[in-house]
Structures are given as C-alpha cells and as structure tokens.
C-alpha distance (Angstrom), angle and dihedral (degrees) to the residues before:
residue distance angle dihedral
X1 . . .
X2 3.78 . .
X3 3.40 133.0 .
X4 3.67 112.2 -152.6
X5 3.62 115.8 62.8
X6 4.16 123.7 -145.3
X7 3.51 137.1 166.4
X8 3.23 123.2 -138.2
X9 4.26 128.9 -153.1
X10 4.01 109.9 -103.1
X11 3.17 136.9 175.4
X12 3.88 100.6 -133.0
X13 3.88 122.5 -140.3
X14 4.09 116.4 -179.2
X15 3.49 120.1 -156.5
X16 4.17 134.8 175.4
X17 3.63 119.4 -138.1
X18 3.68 130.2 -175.0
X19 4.01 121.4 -163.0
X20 3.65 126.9 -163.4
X21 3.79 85.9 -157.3
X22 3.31 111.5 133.6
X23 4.12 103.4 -145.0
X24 3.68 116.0 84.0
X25 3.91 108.8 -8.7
X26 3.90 106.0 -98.0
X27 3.87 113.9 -115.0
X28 4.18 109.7 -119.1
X29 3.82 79.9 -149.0
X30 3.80 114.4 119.7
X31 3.68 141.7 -83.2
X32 3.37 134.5 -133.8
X33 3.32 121.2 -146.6
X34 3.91 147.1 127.5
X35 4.38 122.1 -118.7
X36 3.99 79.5 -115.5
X37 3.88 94.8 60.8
X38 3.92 88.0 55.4
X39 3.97 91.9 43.5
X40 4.18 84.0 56.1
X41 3.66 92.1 44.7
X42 4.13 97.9 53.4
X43 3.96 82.0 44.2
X44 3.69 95.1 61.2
X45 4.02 90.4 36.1
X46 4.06 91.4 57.7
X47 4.04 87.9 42.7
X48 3.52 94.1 45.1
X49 4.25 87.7 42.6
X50 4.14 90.8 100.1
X51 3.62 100.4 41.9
X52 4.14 92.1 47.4
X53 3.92 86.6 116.9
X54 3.94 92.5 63.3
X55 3.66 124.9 113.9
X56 4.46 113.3 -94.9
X57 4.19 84.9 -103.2
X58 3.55 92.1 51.9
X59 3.78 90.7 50.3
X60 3.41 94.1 46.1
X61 3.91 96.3 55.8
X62 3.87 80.4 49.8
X63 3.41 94.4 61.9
X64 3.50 98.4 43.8
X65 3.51 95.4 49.6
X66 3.77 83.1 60.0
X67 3.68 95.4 51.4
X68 3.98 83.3 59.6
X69 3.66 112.4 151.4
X70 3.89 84.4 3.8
X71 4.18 103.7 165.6
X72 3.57 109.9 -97.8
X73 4.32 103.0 -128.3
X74 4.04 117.3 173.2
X75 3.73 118.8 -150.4
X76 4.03 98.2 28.1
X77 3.76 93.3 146.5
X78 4.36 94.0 54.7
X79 3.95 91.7 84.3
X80 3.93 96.4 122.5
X81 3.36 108.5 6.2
X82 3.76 87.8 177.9
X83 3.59 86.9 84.7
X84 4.07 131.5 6.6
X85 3.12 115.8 -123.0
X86 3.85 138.3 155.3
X87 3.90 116.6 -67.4
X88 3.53 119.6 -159.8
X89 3.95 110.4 -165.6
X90 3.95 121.5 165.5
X91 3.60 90.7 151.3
X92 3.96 103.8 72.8
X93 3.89 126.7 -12.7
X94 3.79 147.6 165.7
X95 3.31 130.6 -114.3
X96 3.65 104.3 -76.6
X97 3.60 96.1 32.0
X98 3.89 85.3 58.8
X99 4.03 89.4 49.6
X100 3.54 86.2 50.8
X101 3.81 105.1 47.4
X102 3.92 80.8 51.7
X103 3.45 98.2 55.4
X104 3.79 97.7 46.5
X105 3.76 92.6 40.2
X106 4.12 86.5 58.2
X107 4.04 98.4 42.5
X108 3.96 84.3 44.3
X109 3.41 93.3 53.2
X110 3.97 92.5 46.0
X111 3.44 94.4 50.0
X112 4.25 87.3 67.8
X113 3.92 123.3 -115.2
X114 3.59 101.3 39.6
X115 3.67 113.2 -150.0
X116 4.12 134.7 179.2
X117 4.10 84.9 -107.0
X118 3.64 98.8 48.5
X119 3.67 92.8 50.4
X120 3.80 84.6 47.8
X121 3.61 95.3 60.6
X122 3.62 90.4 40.4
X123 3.96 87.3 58.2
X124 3.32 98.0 51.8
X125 3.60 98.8 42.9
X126 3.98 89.6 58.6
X127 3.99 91.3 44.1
X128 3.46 105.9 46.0
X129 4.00 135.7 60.8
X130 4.15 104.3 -92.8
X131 3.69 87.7 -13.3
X132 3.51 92.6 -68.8
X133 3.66 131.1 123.2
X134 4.13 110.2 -153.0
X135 3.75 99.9 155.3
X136 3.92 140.0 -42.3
X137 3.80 82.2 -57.6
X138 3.86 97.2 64.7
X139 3.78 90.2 67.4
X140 3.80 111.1 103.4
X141 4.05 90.8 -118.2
X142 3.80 92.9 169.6
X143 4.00 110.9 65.7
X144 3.68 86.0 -144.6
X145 3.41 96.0 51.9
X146 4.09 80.9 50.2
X147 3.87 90.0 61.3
X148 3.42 98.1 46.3
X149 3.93 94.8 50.5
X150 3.10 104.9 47.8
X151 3.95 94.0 40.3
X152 4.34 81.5 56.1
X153 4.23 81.2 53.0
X154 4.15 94.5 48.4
X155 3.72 87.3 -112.0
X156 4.17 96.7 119.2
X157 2.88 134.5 -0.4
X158 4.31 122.6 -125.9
X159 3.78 105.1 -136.3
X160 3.89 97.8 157.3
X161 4.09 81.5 108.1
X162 3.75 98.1 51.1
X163 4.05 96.6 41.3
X164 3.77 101.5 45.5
X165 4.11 107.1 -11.2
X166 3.67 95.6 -152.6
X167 3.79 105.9 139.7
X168 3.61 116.7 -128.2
X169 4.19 114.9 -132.8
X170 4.45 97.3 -125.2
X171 3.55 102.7 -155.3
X172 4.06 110.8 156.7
X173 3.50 138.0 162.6
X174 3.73 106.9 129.7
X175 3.44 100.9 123.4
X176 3.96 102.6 41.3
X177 4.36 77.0 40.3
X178 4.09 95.6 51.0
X179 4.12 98.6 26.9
X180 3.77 86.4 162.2
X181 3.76 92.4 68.0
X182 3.71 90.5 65.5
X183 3.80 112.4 67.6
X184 4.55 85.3 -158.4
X185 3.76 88.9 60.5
X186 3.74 96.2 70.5
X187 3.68 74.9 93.0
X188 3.99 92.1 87.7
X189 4.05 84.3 -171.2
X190 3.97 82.9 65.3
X191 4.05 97.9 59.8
X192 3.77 93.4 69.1
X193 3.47 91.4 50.4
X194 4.32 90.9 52.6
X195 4.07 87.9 46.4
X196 3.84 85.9 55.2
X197 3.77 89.2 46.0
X198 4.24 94.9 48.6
X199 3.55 87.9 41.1
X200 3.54 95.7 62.2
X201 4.13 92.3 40.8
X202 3.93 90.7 50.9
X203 4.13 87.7 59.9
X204 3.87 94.9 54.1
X205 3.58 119.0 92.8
X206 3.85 109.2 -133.1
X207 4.25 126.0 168.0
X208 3.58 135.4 -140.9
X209 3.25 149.0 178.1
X210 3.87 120.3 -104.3
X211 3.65 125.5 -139.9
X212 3.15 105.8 -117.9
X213 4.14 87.6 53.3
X214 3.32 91.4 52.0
X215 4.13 92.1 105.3
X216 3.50 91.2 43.1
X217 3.91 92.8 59.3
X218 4.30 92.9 27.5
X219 3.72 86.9 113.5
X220 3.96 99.9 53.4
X221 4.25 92.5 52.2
X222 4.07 112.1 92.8
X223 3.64 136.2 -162.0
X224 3.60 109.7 -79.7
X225 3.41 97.4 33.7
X226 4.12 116.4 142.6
X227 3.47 116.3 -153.9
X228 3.34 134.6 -179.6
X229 4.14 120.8 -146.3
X230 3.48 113.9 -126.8
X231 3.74 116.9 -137.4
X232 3.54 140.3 -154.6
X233 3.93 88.6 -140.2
X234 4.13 109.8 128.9
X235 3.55 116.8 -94.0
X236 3.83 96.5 3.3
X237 3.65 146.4 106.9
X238 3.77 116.7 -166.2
X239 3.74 125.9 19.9
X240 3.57 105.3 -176.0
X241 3.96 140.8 1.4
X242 3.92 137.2 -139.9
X243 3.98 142.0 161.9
X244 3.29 109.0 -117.5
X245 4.34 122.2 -130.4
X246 3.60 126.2 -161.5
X247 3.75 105.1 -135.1
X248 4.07 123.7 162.0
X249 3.64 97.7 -9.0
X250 3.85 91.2 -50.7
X251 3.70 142.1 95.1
X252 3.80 117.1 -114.8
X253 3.66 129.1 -169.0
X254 3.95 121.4 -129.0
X255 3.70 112.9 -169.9
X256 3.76 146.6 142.4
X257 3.96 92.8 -88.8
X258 4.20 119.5 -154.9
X259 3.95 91.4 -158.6
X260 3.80 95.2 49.3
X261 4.12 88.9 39.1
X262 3.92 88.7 -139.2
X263 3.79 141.6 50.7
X264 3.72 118.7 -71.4
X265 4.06 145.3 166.5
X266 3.63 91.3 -126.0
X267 3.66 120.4 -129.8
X268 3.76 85.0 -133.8
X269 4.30 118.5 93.8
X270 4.19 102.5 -122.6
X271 3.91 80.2 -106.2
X272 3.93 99.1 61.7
X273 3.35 85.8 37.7
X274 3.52 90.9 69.8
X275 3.38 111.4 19.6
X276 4.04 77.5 65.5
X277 3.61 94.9 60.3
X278 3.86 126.8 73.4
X279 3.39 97.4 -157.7
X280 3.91 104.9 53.9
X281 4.13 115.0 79.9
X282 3.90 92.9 -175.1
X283 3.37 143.2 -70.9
X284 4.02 143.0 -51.2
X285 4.04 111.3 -157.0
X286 3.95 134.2 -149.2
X287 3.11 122.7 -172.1
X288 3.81 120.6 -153.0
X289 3.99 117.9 -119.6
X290 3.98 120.3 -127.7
C-alpha cells in the first residue's frame, strides 16, 4: 500500500474477455491496458515457452528476472477511480503489482497456451476479493488480507504458522484512519465499508516470521515464496512485498524497490534487509500453489 496518490496520462484501451475457467467467475467488465503491456506479455510468454513445465515458483522468478530494472511507479491501478476496474500494467509497477504480475504470468503460463485474456483473469483473480471486482472495496488493500484470500482460493499457501508459529498482533485501520491518502475514498460512503473490512482482518489470527528469526528459519523459506514485511507502522499490516530467491545459501528479496526506482535482486540477504530497516518487524509468507 501507498500513500500518495497520482494519476498518471494513459492512453486507455477497453477490452471484454470471457474465461471458461472454472475458479471465480471472470468479470466481462473492462481492462485497462496499453498495446505495449500486451507486446511485454507475448515477450515473456515466447521466453518462458521452454521452461512451461517448471514449478509456479520457478516461473515466477522467471518473470521477475524479466521485469529486471523494471521502473518502480506507485499508484498504477488509480486510473479512473470513478469506477474500479481491472488494470493491466507491465510497463512500471509497485511492489505488489510486480508480485502480482509474477504470479499470474507463472499460473498462466502453467495452465498451457498463454493468452492476454487468460492472464487477465488470472490477474484479477489474485487481486480482488473471490476473484471478483464489486467496487474499489473488492481490492485486497491489506497485504494480509491478500494472503489470506487467496490461500481460502488455493492460490498460496500461508505457512507463517508452520515455519516459525509466532502469531502476528493484526491491528489495522490506516486507511479508514488516513482517508485522504486514498484518492477512491473521497467517496465518504466508502470509509464505513473499509472499517468493516479492517475490522474483520484485525480478528484473524495470522503468523509470521520476525526479523530477527529470520536466520533461524532461513532454511525452511523456498524460491517463489511472497512475503509480505510486517511493519510497526500505526494501523497497518504490510509495508512492502517481494519474491524471495535462494542464492548462495541465503534468501534474497526481489521486489519493485521505491529507493532504487525499479525492480531489483537486492544485493542485500532478506535478513540485512530488514534488520536495516526500522520500520519492518518480520515477515508474513505465501507460498504459491502448483
């Protein structure tokens, strides 16, 4: 989640897409996107062509790789906030849209011939509460509330509670708390509707793993692996979101970074990164589903 809002200039393209998935009913609402985020996508599907037979985590590292110096953007799903719709962005994201766009790039791809629409419906199955999108509220805001959704639709997996079982005190409110942070909740009639949401999130009991554990439990995190860094911040859950790579021995964080404006493998091990931050308490993990 970011807190400053800005819109940037598209050009808009709307498209319909039917599914004959058979997960959460695809929306015929429309997509935006621009002819450059489909160009990107058929790239990665004719690079990721040979290694279709890999595992969703392997995928995903795959497509991250690709997104490789990727511009880091905040806010590239507040394009109309008159109405929510589905925002398809390959050409700059944020951290969780990048985590996203990874994951529904892999299952796409595992699924067998990959199209623009099946990725689509992948997208917004992973973003939105049951797959569904029924408003600005329907987006999984709350990165917690992420895990926990898409583990009830056999997306992830939560394994905070097996790898470290430590429970982690929810307690958020930010956005029904800071309502000018969020350019949608001009819409007063909206902030009632959040509370209900965070209130519901605070009384779930959800694990993670904190920082200064994470060497302890180094061994029992995978390639693949999303997690979400807990914070300290008032009101919130999650402040930021990476895949995490096994490299040397050690787990690495790759992510859609603000201070290096793009996406990155950082040179930092998840632990340094942080034990160097004042903010973060630990981590939360999901584990992607075959």
């Amino acid at each position: 989640m970011k807190f400053t809002f800005f819109i940037l200039p598209f050009l808009f393209l709307f498209i319909s897409c039917n599914s004959a998935q058979k997960r959460a009913p695809y929306d015929t609402e429309n997509i935006i996107f621009q002819p450059k985020d489909k160009e990107i996508l058929d790239e990665i599907f004719d690079i990721l062509e040979t290694e279709k037979n890999s595992s969703i985590p392997v995928l995903m590292i795959k497509a991250g790789t690709f997104f490789n110096e990727t511009p880091y953007v905040a806010s590239t799903l507040e394009i109309n906030p008159e109405e929510e719709k589905l925002v398809v962005n390959l050409r700059e994201m944020d951290c969780t849209t990048f985590a996203e766009n990874c994951l529904a790039i892999a299952r796409t791809m595992k699924k067998g011939a990959p199209t623009f629409e099946k990725f689509a419906y992948e997208l917004q199955n992973i973003r939105y509460r049951d797959g569904k999108i029924n408003g600005y509220p329907s987006r999984l805001h709350y990165f917690s509330d992420w895990i926990f959704n898409n583990d009830q639709k056999k997306l992830v997996k939560r394994v905070s509670k097996e790898i470290a079982d430590i429970p982690y005190p929810l307690n958020v409110n930010f956005m029904s708390t800071h309502p000018g942070s969020y350019i949608q909740l001009k819409d007063s009639t909206l902030i009632p509707v959040i509370a209900k949401q965070e209130k519901e999130i605070s009384s779930r009991t959800m694990f993670y793993i904190p920082k200064d554990k994470i060497s302890e439990f180094e061994d029992k995190l995978m390639d693949g692996d999303i997690a979400g860094i807990t914070t300290n911040i008032n009101g919130m859950d999650i402040m930021h979101v990476v895949i995490l790579v096994r490299k040397g021995g050690h787990i690495y964080p790759m992510h859609a970074s603000s201070s290096a404006g793009k996406v990155i493998l950082s040179d930092e091990t998840l632990e340094k990164y942080l034990l160097n931050s004042k903010r973060a308490t630990g981590i939360m993990v999901a584990r992607p589903l075959e």
